[in-house]
N, C-alpha and C positions, 0 to 999 in steps of 0.2 A: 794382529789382523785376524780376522774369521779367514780360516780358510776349509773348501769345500773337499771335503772325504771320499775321496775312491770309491768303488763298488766295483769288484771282479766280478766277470760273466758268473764265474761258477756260483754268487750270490742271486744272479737276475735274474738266471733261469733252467729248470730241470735239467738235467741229463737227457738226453733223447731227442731234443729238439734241433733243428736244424740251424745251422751257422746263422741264416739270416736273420731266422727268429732270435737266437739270441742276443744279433747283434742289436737289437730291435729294441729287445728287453736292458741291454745296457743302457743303451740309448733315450730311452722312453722314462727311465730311471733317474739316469744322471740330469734331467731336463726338469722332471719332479723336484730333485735336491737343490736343483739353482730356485724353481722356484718358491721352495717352502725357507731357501735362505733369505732370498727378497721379500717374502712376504712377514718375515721375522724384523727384518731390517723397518720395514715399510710400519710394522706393530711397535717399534720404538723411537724414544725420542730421538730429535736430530743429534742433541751430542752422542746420545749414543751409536748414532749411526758414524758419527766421524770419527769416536774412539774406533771402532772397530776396521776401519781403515790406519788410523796413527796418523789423524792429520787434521788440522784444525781449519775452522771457518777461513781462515786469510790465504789460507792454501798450502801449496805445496812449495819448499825452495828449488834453486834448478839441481842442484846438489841431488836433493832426495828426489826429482821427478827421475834424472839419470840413472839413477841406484834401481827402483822401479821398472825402468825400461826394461833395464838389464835382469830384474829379477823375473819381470811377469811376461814379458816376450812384447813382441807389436802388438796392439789393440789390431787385429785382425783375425776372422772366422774362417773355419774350414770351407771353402767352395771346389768346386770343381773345374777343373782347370783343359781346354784340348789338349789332348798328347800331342807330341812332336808330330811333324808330317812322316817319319819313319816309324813310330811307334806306329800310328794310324796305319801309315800301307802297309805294317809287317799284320796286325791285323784285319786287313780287307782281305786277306789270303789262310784265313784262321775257320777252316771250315771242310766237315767232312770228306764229303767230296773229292774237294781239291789235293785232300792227303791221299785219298784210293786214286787218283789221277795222276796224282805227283810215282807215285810206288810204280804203276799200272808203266809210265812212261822210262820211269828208271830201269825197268827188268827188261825194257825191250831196246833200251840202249847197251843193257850188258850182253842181250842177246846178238847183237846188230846194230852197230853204232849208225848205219844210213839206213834204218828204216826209216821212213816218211812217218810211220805212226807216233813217230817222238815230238817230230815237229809240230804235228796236228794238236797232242796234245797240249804240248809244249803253250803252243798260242791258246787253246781255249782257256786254257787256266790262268794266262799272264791276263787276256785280255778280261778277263771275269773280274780278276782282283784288282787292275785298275782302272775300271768300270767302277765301281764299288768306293774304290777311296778318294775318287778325283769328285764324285757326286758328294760324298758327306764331306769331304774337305772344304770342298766350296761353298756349302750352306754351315760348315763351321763357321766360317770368315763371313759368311752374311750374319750371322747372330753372331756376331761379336759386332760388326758395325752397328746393328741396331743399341746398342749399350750408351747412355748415357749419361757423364758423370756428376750429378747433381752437386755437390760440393767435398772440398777436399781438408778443406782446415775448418777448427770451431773456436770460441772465444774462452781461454783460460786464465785464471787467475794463479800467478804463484811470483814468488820475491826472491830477490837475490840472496838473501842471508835469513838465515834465523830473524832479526831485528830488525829488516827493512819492511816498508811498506808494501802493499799489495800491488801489483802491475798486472793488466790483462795484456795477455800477447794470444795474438794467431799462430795454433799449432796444426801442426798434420795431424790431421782425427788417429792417424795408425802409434802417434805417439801417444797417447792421452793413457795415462797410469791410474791406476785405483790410488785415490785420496785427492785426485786433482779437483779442484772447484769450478766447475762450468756454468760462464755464463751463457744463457739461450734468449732468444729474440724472436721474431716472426719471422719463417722460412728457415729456419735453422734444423738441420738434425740430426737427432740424439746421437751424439757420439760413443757413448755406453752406456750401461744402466747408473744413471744417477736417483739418488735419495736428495729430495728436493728439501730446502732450507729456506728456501724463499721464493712466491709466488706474486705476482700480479694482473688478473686479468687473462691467465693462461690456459691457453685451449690449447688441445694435440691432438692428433690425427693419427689415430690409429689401424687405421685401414688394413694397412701392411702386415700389420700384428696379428689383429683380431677380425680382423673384416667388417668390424662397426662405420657404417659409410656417415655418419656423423661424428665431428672432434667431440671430444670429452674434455669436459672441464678438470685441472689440475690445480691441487693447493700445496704448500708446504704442510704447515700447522693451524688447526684453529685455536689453538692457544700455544702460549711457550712451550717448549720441551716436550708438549704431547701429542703421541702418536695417535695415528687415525684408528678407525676400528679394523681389526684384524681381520685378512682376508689370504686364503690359500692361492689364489690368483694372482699373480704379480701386476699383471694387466688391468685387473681391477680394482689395482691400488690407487687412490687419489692424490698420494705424494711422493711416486715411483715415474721416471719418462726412461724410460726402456730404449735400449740399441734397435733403430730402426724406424722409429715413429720419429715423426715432423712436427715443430709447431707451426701453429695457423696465426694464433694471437695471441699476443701478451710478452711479459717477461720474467724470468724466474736467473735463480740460481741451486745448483744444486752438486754433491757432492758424487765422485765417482766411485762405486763401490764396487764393481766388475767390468772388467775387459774380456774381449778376445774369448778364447772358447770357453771362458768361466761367466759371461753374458746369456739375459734368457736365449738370445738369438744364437750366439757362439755354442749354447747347448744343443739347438736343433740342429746346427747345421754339420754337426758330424757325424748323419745320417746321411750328407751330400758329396762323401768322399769313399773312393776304394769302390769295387768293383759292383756295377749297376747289378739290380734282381733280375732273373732270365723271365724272360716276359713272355707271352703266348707264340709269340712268333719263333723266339729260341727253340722254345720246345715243343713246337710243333716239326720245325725244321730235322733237328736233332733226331725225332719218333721217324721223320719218313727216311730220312739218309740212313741211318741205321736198321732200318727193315728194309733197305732197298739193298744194303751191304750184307745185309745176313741171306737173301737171295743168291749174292753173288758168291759168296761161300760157302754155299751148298750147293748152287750149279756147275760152279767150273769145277770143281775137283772129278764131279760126276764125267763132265764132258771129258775132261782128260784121261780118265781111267778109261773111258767105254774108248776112245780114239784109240788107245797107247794098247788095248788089248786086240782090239778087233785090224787096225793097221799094222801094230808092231814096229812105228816109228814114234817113239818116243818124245823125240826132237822136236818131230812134226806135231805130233799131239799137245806139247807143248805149249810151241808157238799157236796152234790154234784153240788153245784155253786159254790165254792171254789175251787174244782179239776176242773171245768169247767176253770174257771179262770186260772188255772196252765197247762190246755190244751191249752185255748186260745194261752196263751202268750209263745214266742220262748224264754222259759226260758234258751236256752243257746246261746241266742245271745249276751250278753258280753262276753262270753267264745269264742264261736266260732272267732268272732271278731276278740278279743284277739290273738287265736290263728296262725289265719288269718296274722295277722300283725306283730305276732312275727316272724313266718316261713317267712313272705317277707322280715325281718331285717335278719336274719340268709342269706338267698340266696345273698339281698343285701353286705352282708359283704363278700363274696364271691367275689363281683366285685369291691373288695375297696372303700366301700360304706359306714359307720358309719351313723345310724340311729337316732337320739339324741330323736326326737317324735313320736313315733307308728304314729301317725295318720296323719302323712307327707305320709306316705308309700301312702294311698288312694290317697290322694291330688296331688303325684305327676302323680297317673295313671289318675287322672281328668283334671289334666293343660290342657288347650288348648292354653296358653300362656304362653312364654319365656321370661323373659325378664334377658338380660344378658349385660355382658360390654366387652370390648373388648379386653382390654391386657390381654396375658395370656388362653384367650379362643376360642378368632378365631385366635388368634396370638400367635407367640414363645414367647410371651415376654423378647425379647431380640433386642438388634439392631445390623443390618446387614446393610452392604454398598451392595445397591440394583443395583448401575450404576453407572461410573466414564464415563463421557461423555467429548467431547472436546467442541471449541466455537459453533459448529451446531451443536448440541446434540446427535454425533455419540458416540459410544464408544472407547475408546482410551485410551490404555496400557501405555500411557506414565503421562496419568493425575493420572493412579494410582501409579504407579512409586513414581512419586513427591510425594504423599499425604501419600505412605509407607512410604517415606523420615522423611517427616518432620513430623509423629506421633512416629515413633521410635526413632528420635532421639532426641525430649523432653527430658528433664530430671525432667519436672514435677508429678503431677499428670495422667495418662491418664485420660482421659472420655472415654464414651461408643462409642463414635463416633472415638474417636481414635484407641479401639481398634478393633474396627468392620472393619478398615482397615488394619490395621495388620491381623487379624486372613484371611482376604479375599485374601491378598497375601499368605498365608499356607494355604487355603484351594486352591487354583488354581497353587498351587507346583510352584509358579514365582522363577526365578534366584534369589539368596539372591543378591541383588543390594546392601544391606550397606557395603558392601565391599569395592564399587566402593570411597564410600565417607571417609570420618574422621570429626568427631564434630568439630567448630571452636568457636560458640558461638550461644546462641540464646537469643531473646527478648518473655518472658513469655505472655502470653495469662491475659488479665485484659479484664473488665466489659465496658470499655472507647471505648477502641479500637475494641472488640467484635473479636477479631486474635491474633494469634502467629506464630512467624516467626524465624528457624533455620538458621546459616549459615555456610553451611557444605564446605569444603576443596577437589574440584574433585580430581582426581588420576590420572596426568597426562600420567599415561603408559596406559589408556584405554580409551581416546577418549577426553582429554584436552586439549583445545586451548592453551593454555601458561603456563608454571610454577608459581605453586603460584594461579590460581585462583581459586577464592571463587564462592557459589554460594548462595541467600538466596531464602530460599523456603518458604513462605506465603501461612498460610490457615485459612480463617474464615467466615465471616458474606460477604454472595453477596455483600450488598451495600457498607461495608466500605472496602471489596478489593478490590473492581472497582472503585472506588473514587481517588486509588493508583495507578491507571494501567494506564499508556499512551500506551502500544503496546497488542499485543495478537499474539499465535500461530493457525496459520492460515496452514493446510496439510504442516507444516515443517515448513513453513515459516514464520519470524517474521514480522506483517503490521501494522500499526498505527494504533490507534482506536479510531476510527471520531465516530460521534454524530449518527449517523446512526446506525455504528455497535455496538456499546455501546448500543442504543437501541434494538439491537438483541440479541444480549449474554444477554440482561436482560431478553429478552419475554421468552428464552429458560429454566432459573432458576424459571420463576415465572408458566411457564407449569408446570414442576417435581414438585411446590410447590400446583399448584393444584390439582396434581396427590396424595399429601397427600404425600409425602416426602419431608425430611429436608433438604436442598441443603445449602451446601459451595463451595465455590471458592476458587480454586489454582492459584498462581500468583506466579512467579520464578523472580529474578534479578542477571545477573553477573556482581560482583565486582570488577573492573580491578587494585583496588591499595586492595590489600590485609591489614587487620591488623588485630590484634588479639581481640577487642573488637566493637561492633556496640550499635547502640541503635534506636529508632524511628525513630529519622530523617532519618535511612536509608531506611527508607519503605518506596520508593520512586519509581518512575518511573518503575512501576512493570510489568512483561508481562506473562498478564492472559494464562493461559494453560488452565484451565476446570473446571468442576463441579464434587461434586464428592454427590453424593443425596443417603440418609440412608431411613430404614425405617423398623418399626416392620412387621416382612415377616408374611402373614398367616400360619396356620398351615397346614400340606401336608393334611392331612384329617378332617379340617376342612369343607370343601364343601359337603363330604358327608357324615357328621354326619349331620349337617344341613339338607340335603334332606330324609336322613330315620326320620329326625323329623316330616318334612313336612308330607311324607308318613304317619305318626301317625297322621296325625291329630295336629300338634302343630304349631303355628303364633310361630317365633323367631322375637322377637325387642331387637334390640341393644339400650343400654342405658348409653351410657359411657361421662365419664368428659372432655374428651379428644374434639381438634378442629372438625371442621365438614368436614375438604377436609381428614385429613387423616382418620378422622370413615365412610366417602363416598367409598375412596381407596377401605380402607381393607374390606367393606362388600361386593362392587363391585366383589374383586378376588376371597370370597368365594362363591359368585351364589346368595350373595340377592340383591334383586332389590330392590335399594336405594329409588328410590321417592324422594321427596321433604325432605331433612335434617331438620328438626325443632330445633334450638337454645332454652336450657334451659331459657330464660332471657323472649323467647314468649310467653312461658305456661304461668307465671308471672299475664299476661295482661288476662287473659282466666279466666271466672266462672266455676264451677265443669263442669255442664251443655255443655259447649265448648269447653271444654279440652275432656270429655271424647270422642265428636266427631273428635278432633284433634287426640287422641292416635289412635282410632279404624281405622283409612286412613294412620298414620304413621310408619313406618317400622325403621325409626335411628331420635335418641334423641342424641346432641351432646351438648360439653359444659353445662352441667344439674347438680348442686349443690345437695348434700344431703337431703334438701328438696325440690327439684322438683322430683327429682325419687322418695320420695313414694309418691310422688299427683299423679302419672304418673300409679303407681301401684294403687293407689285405684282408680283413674277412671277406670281402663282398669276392676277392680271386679266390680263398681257399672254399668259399661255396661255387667254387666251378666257371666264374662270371671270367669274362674279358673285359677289363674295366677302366676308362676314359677318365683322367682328371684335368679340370681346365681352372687354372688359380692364376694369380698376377700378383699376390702378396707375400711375402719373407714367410707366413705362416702356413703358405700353400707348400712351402719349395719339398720338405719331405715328400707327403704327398704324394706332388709330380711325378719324385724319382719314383716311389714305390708301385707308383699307377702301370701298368701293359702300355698305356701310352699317355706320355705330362705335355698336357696343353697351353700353353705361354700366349700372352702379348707383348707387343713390341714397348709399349707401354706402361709392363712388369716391371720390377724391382730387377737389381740384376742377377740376385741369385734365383729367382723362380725363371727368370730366359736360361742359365746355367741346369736348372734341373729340368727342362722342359727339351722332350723329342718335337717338338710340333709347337714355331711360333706365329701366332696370327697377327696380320699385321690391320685388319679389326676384330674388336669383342664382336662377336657376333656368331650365334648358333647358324647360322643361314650359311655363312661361308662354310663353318663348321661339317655341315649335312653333305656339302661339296667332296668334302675330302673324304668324308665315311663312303660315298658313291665311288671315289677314284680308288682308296684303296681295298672297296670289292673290286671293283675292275683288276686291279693288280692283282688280287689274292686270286682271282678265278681264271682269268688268264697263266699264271703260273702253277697253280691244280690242273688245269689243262694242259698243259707240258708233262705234268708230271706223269698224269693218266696216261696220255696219248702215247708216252713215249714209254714206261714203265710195261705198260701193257703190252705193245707191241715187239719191244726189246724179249722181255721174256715168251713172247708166241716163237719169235726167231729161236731163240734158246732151244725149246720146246723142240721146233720142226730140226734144232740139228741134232738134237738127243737122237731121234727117232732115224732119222738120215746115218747117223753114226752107225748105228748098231745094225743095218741093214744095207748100206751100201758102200761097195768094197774100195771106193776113192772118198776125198775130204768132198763134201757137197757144195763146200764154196770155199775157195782160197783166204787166207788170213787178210790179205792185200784187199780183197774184194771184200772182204766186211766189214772193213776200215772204211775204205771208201764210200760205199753203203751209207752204213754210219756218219757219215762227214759231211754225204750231200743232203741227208736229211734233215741233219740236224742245221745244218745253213739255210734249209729253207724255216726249219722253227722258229729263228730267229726273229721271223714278222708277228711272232705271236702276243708278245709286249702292244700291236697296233691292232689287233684283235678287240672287236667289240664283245659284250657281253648280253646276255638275253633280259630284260627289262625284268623278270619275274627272277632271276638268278641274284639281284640289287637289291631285293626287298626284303632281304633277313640277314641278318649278321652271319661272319662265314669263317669254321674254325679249321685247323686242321684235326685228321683225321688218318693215321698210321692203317690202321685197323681197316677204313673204308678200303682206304689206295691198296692195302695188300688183299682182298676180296676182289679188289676190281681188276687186278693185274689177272688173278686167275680166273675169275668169269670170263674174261673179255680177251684175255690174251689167245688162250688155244683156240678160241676160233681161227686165230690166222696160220695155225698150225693144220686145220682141218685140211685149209686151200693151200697151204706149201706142199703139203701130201700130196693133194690135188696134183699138183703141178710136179711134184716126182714121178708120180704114175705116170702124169702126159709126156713127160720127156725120156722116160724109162722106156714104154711102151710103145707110144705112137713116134716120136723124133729117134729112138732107137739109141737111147744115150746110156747105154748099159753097163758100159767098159773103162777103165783107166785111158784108152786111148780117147774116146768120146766124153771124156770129162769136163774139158773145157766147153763144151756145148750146153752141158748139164748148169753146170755153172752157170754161163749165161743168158742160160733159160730163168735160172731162179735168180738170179739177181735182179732183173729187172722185174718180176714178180713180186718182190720182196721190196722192193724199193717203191713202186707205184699204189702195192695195198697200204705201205704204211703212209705212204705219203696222202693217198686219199680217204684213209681210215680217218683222219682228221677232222676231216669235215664232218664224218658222223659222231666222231666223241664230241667236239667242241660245243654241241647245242641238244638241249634234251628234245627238241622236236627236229621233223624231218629238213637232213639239210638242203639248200638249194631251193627250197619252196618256202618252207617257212621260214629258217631261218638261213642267211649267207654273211658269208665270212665278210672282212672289211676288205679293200681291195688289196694292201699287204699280202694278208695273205696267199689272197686268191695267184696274185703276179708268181710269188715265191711257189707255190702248189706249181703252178703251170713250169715254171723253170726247174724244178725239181724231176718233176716225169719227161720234160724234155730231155735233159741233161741223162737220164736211166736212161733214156729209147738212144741216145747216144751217141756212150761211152763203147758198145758192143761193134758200133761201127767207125769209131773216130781211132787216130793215128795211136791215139796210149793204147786203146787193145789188147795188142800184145804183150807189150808191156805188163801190162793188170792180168794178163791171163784169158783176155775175154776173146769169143768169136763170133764171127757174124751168123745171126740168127735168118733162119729160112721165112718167108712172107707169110707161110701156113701157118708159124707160129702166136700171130699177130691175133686171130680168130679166138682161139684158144685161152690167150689170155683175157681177152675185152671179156669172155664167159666166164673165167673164174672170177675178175675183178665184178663184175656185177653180180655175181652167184655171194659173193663176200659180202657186199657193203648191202644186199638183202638180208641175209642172215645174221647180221651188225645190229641193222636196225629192229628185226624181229626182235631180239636180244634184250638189245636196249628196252624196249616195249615192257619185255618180261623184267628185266634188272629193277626201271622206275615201281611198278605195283609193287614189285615185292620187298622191294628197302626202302622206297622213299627217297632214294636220292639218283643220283647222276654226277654231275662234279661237284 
């Protein structure tokens, strides 16, 4: 038996490069070697294709299928499988944060087993993580119901013994062994890659594979023993039916030469297991958690030293670098998040949208690249007869006449091409014209011939020359109908057809064929000696009538789903398996501007480095194997891009995985819904544009948390550095900025029902480390200008100078502290002025309002004491409404100056 040779990483690729890349390059390798060994298979005769299994035409004994089983494993590929539900919740709690929260609550348990601050945290983190794994669990189990299992057994030939006769039995496809002999039928599919041995009339559908949305004709041999002409393509072999593709029509046998992950599909698909690529959203998260920690490990130690030297209690300084540390940090940013992304799956599900990943939701409001395939999304996926033309390519009722003729009255198989003419005489209400005729006999359509020819009996009471004649109608393949044709219908008339005009009826099929449609030829003969049977020979001296040219129509809104993309801010590339005149056609009719077609075979020749300047000028990838679309996808991320793949075939599923975010239908293969974050339950770019809008909404509403809270946490910081080092008590109790902290952050929690500003929607939206930590300190010390404010006025004027007047102090800045940040909000959340131009949704607004109630109080309600706090004098009241307005003036001034000079806001 041929068997396929190894390749270790350290052959596939440099030193230096990163895990994924090289896992990439094995991968991408080993998918090559399977197919340059099918394509070696596919270049030799069929005995030789069965010696090199060790099993002859009658098949396999069960003896030897057993032996096999056990040698080559199940006929099954790598896919990806849900973890357990414990797997999954141990990772919804796999996240920065939740570790400095988890630590943050542990030290204040060793500190004080009943502080309340354990509890608080305690719940924000349980409640964050499962928030998190109840939402993706649930759209696990939704994309598993969507899963359909098409069939489970296939038809094998194998004999009890060495010496018995052949018997087909129905096998589990997972059992099926290299050498076994499969028989295939219409509706059947491939159960491995078989080397065919015998063909009849067989069409396959390779959609799945290749993305070609027309079946392809399949032969064994055109003579004994010899092999077809050599091709490096396994897919483009014509006596190879590959793991994954369907027949449509016919019947064949063919011999099993690879199972399981030594199949071309078993070779892709172990790029669909082991741990996903971190996708824009990972490391976007990853950049801001980790500068928002690198904050906190340079702030606390600061507060703790400047406390522990200036108080001289250690203890106490302590403990209040630890609440520092739990001010610092937006301890409900994996909740928020959380929450964030689950409300964007709920809305999503709304537009029949199944979420399978939270964190696709961001990703997809950050694509700024598409990248999609054709059938099915810019098109009906289906075939339509587009134009029935005569010999100068007008239009002409009577070439469809004929071509109704002789698809209705088959009495084979249809194809799609037959009945896309029928259905276009009932859709344009034609005369039933088969009335006119009566069946006499016909010659079936074969692989040789590339036509098939009726010959129908006129009526001589409506328009027949003579009693008794026949008429044969002819329709197939341009070249071998006109090879048939001595005359042609010329405006009525029948004229001879000289080398000239033969030369013109050809230019006019081979335009419609650049046009990206599939043209055949009608050719009529009448029979003047009538008899009841025909054969070949009579396909003779035939007189061409027309063309009758197919093609997958775009969809009616197609074009402007594409343009509200563009309006977003989104690059659409088509990426499909299919030829390059018909992926030029179809993207031409929907409004993209085609460019130069790039052939998958050129990328090939290309290093990372020149492909990714190749994809970034390219608009259509045609003819592109399963591994050239995701080299096509990771160039277009390693050029900077955030990038969208929408596929539904076996040869999308790479791809998917590798894409920022893989876009599915319900109506996919099952391993592209397995590799797919995002399943639409329709093709359709419209709903598509849906989700890109909800997960800006998500993305901008959680940058707005981040800012809002990031920012304001470190002013706090800021005003207690400053308070530390000059005033001879703690400026606010550790209890009290827990608390602080816990009512604010309870009121954020509406920020997930937070609208977004129409002009914030209209460009893709990435994260940004760099911006958030600029913004924390532009925007933060202004609230430290007004906590100063408000030390002086309680220093000075309320007279709160002293350890014994501490608590006064306190509760002068608490509620200060509590009401700026709480309504600082409103000015971060909208780049123009809030309450006029723009206002929150009422969520919000309710929670704003509970939040400042809940501060005004706490200083007068029964906990008080408790908490430390005392009741405030009514003089105080004046006071603050002037610094809270002196604030949110100087916010927006701010802000004013922030937009001109960067360009941005959230």
């Amino acid at each position: 038996m041929t068997m396929l040779t190894p390749r270790t990483p350290a052959r596939l690729a440099p030193p230096g490069r990163s895990r994924r890349e090289r896992r990439a390059a094995e991968l991408e390798s080993r998918t090559r070697l399977v197919g340059e060994h099918l394509a070696d298979l596919s270049a030799a005769p069929g005995v030789r294709a069965l010696q090199s299994v060790d099993a002859s035409a009658a098949g396999l004994t069960h003896a030897e299928a057993a032996l096999r089983l056990e040698r080559h494993g199940a006929n099954v590929v790598a896919h990806e499988r849900a973890p357990r539900w414990y797997v999954q919740l141990a990772k919804a709690f796999r996240n920065p944060f939740i570790a400095v929260l988890v630590f943050l609550a542990a030290v204040m348990y060793w500190q004080d087993p009943a502080d309340p601050g354990v509890v608080i945290l305690s719940v924000m983190v349980g409640i964050s993580g499962l928030l998190r794994f109840w939402q993706e669990y649930r759209s696990g189990r939704a994309a598993d119901a969507l899963k359909q299992l098409v069939t489970t057994t296939c038809a094998v030939q194998r004999r009890a013994g060495s010496g018995s006769a052949p018997t087909t039995f129905e096998v589990p496809m997972d059992q099926v062994v290299p050498g076994d002999v499969v028989k295939l039928a219409a509706g059947d599919l491939i159960p491995a890659d078989l080397r065919l041995l015998t063909a009849k009339d067989l069409m396959i559908s390779q959609a799945a594979l290749s993305g070609e949305s027309l079946p392809v004709a399949k032969a064994d041999t055109r003579a004994p023993d010899v092999g077809q002409q050599a091709t490096s393509d396994p897919v483009e072999a014509d006596n190879l039916a590959l793991m994954g593709t369907s027949v449509t029509s016919g019947t064949a046998t063919g011999v099993v030469v690879a199972t399981g992950a030594d199949s071309y599909f078993g070779s892709m698909a172990g790029s669909l297991v082991g741990e996903r690529p971190q996708t824009n959203f990972d490391t976007g998260v990853r950049k801001v958690s980790f500068l928002l920690i690198r904050f906190m490990l340079v702030m606390v130690p600061v507060v703790f030293m400047i406390n522990g030297l200036t108080k001289g209690d250690w203890d106490e300084a302590f403990l209040f670098g630890i609440a520092v540390a739990v001010g610092l940090t937006p301890e409900m940013l994996p909740m928020v998040v959380s929450a964030n992304l689950a409300r964007g799956a709920v809305a999503m599900a709304k537009h029949k949208v199944v979420v399978k990943r939270l964190n696709a939701i961001q990703n997809l409001g950050a694509m700024d690249v598409l990248c999609t395939d054709k059938t099915g999304t810019l098109t009906e996926d289906r075939i339509v007869l587009d134009r029935y033309l005569d010999v100068h390519g007008n239009e002409d009722g009577e070439v469809l006449e004929y071509g109704y003729l002789n698809a209705h009255f088959q009495t084979g198989l249809r194809n799609l091409m037959d009945q896309a003419v029928i259905d276009r005489v009932a859709e344009a209400e034609e005369v039933v014209v088969d009335a006119r005729f009566s069946m006499v006999d016909e010659i079936p359509f074969d692989f040789a011939r590339r036509r098939m020819s009726v010959v129908l009996a006129r009526n001589t009471l409506v328009g027949g020359s003579g009693p008794g004649e026949h008429v044969m109608i002819t329709k197939g393949a341009v070249e071998e109908v006109l090879d048939l044709c001595t005359h042609m219908t010329d405006r009525g008339e029948q004229v001879q057809l000289t080398e000239q005009l033969r030369w013109h009826v050809t230019r006019i099929a081979e335009d419609n064929n650049r046009r990206g449609l599939r043209v055949l030829a009608v050719a009529t003969r009448t029979l003047d000696t009538p008899r009841e049977t025909y054969s070949v020979a009579d396909e003779d001296g035939l007189t061409l009538v027309g063309f009758l040219a197919f093609l997958d129509p775009p969809k009616a809104d197609a074009a402007r789903a594409l343009e509200a993309l563009a309006d977003k801010g989104i690059a659409v590339k088509v990426v499909t398996g299919d030829n390059d005149l018909v992926a030029a056609r179809v993207c031409a009719d929907v409004g993209i501007d085609v460019g130069t077609v790039v052939l998958g075979a050129e990328t090939d020749a290309l290093d990372d480095t020149e492909l990714r300047a190749l994809a970034a000028r390219t608009t259509v990838f045609a003819k592109v194997n399963p591994v050239q679309k995701a080299r096509i996808v990771r160039a277009l991320q390693a050029d900077g891009h955030t990038v969208g793949f929408l596929g539904d075939g076996i040869n999308d599923a790479a791809a998917l995985r590798d894409a920022d975010v893989g876009i599915s239908v319900d109506t996919a293969v099952d391993i592209a819904k397995e590799s797919a974050d995002i399943i639409l339950l329709e093709k359709d770019l419209t709903v598509l544009e849906q989700g890109v809008l909800q997960g800006r909404t998500t993305f901008g509403n959680t940058i707005k948390y981040i800012k809002m809270t990031a920012s304001s946490n470190f002013g706090n910081v800021f005003s207690v550095l400053v308070a530390s080092a000059f005033i001879p008590f703690q400026p606010m109790l550790a209890i009290m900025l827990l608390v602080q902290n816990l009512v604010y952050d309870i009121a954020q929690l509406a920020t997930p029902w937070d609208r977004m500003d129409e002009e914030y929607l209209r460009r893709p939206r990435n994260w940004d480390a760099k911006g958030i930590g600029r913004f924390m300190v532009t925007i933060g010390p202004i609230s430290s200008i007004f906590d100063i404010a408000m030390f002086l006025i309680m220093w000075h004027v309320f007279a709160a100078d002293s350890e014994a007047s501490q608590s006064l102090f306190q509760s002068g800045w608490f509620i200060e502290g509590l009401l700026s940040q709480t309504l600082i909000v409103h000015m971060i959340r909208t780049r123009k002025i809030p309450f006029i131009q723009s206002r929150a949704s009422w969520p919000v607004m309710v929670m704003t309002v509970l939040a400042v109630l809940t501060g005004l109080w706490l200083p007068f309600s029964p906990l008080a004491s408790s908490l430390g706090f005392v009741a405030l004098p009514a003089s105080y009241f004046p006071w603050l409404i002037g610094v809270l307005l002196a604030y949110c003036t100087l916010t927006q001034l701010v802000k004013t100056w922030y937009i001109r000079r960067f360009g941005t806001w959230l």
